[in-house]
Each structure stands twice: as C-alpha cells, then as structure tokens.
C-alpha positions in Angstrom: 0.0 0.0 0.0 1.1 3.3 -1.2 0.5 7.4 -0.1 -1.8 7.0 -3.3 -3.8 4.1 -2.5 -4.0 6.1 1.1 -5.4 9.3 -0.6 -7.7 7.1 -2.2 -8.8 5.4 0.9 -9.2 8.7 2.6 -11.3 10.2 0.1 -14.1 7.2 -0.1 -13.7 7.7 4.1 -15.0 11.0 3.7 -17.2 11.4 1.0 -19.3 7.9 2.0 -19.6 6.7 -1.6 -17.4 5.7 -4.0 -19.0 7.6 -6.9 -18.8 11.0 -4.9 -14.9 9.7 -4.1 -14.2 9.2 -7.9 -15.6 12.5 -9.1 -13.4 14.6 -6.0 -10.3 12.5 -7.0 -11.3 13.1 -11.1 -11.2 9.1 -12.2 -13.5 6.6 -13.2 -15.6 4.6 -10.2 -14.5 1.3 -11.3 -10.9 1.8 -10.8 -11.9 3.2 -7.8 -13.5 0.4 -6.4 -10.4 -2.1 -7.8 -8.4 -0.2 -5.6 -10.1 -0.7 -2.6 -10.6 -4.1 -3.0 -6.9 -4.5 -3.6 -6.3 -2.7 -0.1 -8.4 -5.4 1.7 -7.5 -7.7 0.3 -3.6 -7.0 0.9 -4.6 -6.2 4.1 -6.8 -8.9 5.0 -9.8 -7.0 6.5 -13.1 -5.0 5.1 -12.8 -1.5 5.8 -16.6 -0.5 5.0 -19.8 -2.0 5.7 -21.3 -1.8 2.1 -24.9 -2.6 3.3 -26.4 1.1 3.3 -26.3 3.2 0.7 -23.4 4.7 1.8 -20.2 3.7 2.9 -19.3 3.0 6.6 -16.1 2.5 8.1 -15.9 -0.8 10.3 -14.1 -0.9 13.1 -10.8 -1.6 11.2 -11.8 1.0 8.9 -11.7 3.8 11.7 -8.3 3.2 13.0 -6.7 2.9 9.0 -8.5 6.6 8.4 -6.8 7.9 11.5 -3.4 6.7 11.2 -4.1 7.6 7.4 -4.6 11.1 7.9 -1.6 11.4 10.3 0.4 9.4 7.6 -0.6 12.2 5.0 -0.5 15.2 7.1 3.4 14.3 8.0 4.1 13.2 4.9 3.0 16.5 3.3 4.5 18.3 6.5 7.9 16.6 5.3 7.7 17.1 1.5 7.1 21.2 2.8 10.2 21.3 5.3 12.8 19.2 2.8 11.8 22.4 -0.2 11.7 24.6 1.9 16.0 23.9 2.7 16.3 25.3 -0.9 13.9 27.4 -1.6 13.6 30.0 0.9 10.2 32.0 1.9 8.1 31.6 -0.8 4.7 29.5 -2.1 1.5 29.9 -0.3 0.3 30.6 3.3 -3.0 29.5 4.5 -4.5 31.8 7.3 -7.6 31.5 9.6 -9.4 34.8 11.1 -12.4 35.0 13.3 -14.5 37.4 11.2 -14.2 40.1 14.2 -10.3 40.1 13.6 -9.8 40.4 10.0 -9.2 44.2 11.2 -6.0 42.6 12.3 -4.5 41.6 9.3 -4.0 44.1 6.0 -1.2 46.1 8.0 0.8 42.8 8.4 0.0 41.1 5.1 1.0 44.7 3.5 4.4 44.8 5.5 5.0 40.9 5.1 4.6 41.2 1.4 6.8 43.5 0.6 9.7 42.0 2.6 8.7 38.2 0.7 7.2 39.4 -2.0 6.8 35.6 -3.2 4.8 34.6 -0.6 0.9 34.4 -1.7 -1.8 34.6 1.0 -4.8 32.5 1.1 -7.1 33.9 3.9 -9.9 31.4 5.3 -12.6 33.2 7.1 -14.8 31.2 9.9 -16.0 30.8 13.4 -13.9 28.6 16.0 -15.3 25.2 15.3 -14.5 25.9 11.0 -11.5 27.2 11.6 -10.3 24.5 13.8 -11.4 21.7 11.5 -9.7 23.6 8.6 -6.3 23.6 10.9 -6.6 20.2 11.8 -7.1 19.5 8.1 -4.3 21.1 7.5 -5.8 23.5 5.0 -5.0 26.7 7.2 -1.4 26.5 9.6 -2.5 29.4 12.0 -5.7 31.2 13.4 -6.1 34.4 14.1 -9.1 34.7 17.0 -10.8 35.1 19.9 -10.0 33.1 22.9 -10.7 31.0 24.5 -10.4 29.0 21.3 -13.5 27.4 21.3 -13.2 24.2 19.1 -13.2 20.5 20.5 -9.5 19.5 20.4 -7.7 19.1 23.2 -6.5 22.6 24.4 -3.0 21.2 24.7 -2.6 20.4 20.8 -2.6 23.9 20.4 0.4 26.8 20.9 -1.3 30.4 21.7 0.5 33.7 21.3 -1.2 36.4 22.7 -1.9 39.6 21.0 -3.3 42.8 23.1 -6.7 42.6 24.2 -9.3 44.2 22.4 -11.5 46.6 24.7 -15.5 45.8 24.4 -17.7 48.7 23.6 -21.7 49.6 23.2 -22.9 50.0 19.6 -26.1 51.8 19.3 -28.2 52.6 16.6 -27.3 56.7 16.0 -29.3 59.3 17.6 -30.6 56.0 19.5 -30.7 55.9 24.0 -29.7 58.5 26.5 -29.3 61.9 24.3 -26.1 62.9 26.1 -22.3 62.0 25.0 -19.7 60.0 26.8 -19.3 56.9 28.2 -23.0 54.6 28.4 -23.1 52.0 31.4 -24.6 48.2 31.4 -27.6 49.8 33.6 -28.6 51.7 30.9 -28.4 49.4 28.2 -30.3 47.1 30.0 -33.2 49.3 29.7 -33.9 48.7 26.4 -33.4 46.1 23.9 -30.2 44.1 23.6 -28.5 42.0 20.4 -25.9 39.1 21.6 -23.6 36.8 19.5 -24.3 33.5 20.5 -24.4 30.0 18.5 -24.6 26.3 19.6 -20.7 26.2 19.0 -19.7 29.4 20.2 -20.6 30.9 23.6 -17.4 32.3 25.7 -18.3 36.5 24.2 -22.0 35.7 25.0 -21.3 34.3 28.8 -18.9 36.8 29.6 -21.2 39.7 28.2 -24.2 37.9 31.1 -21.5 38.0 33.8 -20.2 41.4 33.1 -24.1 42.9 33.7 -25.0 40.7 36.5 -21.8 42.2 38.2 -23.3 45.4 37.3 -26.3 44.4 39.2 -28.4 44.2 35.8 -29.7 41.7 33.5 -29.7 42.4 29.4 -33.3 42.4 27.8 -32.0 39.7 25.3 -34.3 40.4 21.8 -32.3 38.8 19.5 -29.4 35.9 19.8 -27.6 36.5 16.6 -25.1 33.9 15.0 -23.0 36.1 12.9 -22.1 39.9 13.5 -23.1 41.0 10.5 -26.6 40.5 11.3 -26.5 41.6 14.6 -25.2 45.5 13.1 -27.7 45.1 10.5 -30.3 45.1 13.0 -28.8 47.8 15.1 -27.9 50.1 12.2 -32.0 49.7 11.6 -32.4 50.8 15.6 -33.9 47.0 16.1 -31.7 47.2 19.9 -28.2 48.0 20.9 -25.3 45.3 21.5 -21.9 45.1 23.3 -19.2 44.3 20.9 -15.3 44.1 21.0 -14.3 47.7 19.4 -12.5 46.4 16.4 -15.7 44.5 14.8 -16.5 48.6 13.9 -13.3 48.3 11.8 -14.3 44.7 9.6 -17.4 46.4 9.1 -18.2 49.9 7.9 -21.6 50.5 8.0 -24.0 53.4 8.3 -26.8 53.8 10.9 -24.4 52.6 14.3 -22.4 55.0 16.1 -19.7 53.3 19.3 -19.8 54.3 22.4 -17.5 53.8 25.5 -19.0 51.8 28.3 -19.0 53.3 31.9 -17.4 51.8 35.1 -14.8 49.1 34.9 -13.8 48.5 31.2 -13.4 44.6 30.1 -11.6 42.8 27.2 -11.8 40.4 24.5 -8.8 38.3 24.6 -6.9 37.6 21.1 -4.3 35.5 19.9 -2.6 33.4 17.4 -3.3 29.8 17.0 -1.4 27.4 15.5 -0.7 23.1 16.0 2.1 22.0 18.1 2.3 18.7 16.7 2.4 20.2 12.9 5.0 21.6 11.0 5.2 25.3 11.0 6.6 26.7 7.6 9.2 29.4 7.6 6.3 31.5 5.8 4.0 30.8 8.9 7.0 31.4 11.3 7.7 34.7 10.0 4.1 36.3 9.5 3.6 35.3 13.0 6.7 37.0 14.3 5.4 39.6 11.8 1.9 39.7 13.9 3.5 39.9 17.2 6.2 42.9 16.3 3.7 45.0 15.3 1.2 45.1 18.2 1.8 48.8 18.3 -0.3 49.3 15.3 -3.2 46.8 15.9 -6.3 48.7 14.7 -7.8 48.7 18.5 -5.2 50.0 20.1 -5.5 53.6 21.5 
C-alpha cells in the first residue's frame, strides 16, 4: 500500500460513496472500487460495511483513516520542510481569522509582502469550530481569533501567542438611548433592547457579556441571539436594539446607521491571539508572519 492508495482510501472515508470519491479525486468509479478491493485484500480485512447506501467505516476502517490522515498530514509536512531547505520563503500561506479580527490583518499582510514578496496569502474566514477543523485538516497553519479557542480539540494540541486585548464597547443605533455623550453603562443598556452573538458552537463572548451585567447588578433584555455579526449591526444600524461588541468588529465592518460608544465603570476585554498546532509543521512563511503579527502590536487597529 502506497501514499496513493492512502489518498484514495481517505477520500471514499469522507465522501461515503465511492462515486462522490471518484468525481473529488477526477477518475473513473471502477478503478476506484479495484483499488479498494486490492487494499483489503492485501490487508486482510473490510474496511466499510457496504450494506447502506453509503459507505461506513468498520471498526478496522476507523483506525486505517486515523493513522491515514496522520500518515498524509506528516508526509506532506515533510515534503514542505525538505523544499523549503532550498527554496527559501516563498509558495503559499494558509490563514484562519475569526471574522471580528480580520481588522488585524491588512497592515501585516502589507508589510510581510513586501519584505517576501513571493509569498501568496490564502485567507480562510470562519468561526472557531470551522477554523479549527480547517487547521486540523491542515488547510490553514495558524488562526487568528478570539479566545478561548473554542473548538473541540484538546487545548494542549494547540500553541497560543497572545496579542493585546481588544476593549469591548456599546454599539447603538445613531441618535438612539440617552441623548447625552460619553461613556453609556450596562444599567442603561439594560433598559432597552439588547442583540448578543451567540451559536450552539460558540458561547465564551455571550457568557462573559451575562456575567459582566450581573456584576453590574443588571440583566440584558436579550431580543435577539444572533449567529454572525453581521446580522446583529444590520439590526442595530435599523435601531432594532443595541449590542456590546469588541471595538474592532467597527473596523471589519463599515456600516451606516451605528455609532460606538464607551462603556462606563470598569472596562473589560476580548482576549486575542494566534493559534497554531504544536504537533504540525510550522513553515518558515508561517514562522515569519507570526513574528510579523507579534512585532507590530503597536499598530493593531484597537489599540488607542
């Protein structure tokens, strides 16, 4: 059995069907299906129940798919590290963002580019549990996010730099609440009707936003649970309710209709960092655009 035969294997594993398999791998089913028969037979077990109309992985299945995709993954991890003794920074680097910090990256992918100019970006936006399948995958090598990094991994598989934390502020629909300027408190905006980012997947911002008013001595009036940001300053900028929001998501999204406002009493923050595998190779691309991330701090789009 070859990395080929492997690939092959992998593919039906995921897709369920052979036919599905053959069109993602661009061949013909029967040859396909020869070639997983030769795998069984070679290795002397069956690797999918073919009773359904899908394919399921036995028991001997699982365990081949898992050292599989290890097998690949450090295979392709290898392949990388061996050109990259020769060829310097260059090819393509695959990068994860939460969609509230894609603020964070234009000034470094400016500044990285023109010191490798022959590096090309590919930039994968995504909540947690995308993002860390993607990783894991190994279709991105680092994440760019909130944290805690909410994705169902063991913690310790991952290595966390820290970035500064990004300050939480009020959003309000413009001319919308208390008429007066300055800061706004969680009393106030518990008086009228609140937006939150919450999905089944994703709750730490959503939690922490409850336990920040109950130490207020408040409780939110919750209209809407929103799964994206975008939706939730859509329905502010329409003066549906008002939200509490880290103060960069103002600078992924420009939009008319929301103006930001300081919160009163003692401020809070939205912890970011950089994400990346421990047990994966890093390439020197990935090395350098994080070192790139961390030196400029100073110029991360929330600072003051």
């Amino acid at each position: 059995m070859d990395m080929r035969q492997l690939n092959y294997f992998v593919t039906i594993a995921r897709e369920g069907q052979i036919t599905r398999a053959a069109r993602a791998l661009h061949m013909e089913q029967p040859p396909l299906s020869r070639q997983l028969r030769q795998m069984e037979e070679e290795l002397g077990v069956v690797l999918f129940d073919r009773t359904g109309r899908s394919l399921r992985l036995t028991a001997a299945g699982k365990l081949l798919l898992e050292r599989a995709e290890r097998l690949m993954r450090d295979f392709s991890d290898t392949l990388l590290e061996v050109r990259e003794q020769g060829e310097g920074i260059r090819g393509v680097l695959s990068v994860g963002a939460v969609v509230s910090c894609i603020s964070l990256l234009p000034d470094p992918i400016r500044k990285f580019h023109r010191q490798y100019p022959d590096v090309t970006f590919k930039v994968h936006e995504g909540d947690h549990f995308s993002l860390g399948q993607e990783m894991d995958a190994g279709e991105v090598e680092l994440i760019v996010t909130r944290l805690p990094f909410e994705f169902d991994s063991e913690p310790s598989a991952y290595e966390i730099a820290p970035l500064p934390s990004d300050p939480f502020a009020a959003i309000l629909p413009s001319g919308w609440g208390p008429q007066r300027r300055g800061p706004i408190s969680l009393a106030e905006l518990a008086e009228h009707p609140f937006l939150t980012l919450k999905t089944e997947r994703t709750t730490a911002m959503h939690e922490k936003l409850l336990q920040q008013f109950r130490l207020a001595g408040c409780e939110p009036h919750i209209l809407c649970e929103c799964s994206s940001v975008a939706v939730i300053l859509a329905l502010v900028s329409e003066g549906i309710g008002a939200t509490v929001l880290p103060r960069s998501v103002l600078a992924s999204f420009q939009m008319s209709g929301i103006e930001l406002r300081e919160l009163g009493g003692d401020s809070f923050h939205s912890e970011v960092g950089i994400v990346w595998r421990k047990d994966r190779y890093l390439s020197k691309s990935a090395e350098r655009f994080i070192s790139t991330l961390l030196s400029g701090q100073e110029e991360i789009p929330w600072q003051e």
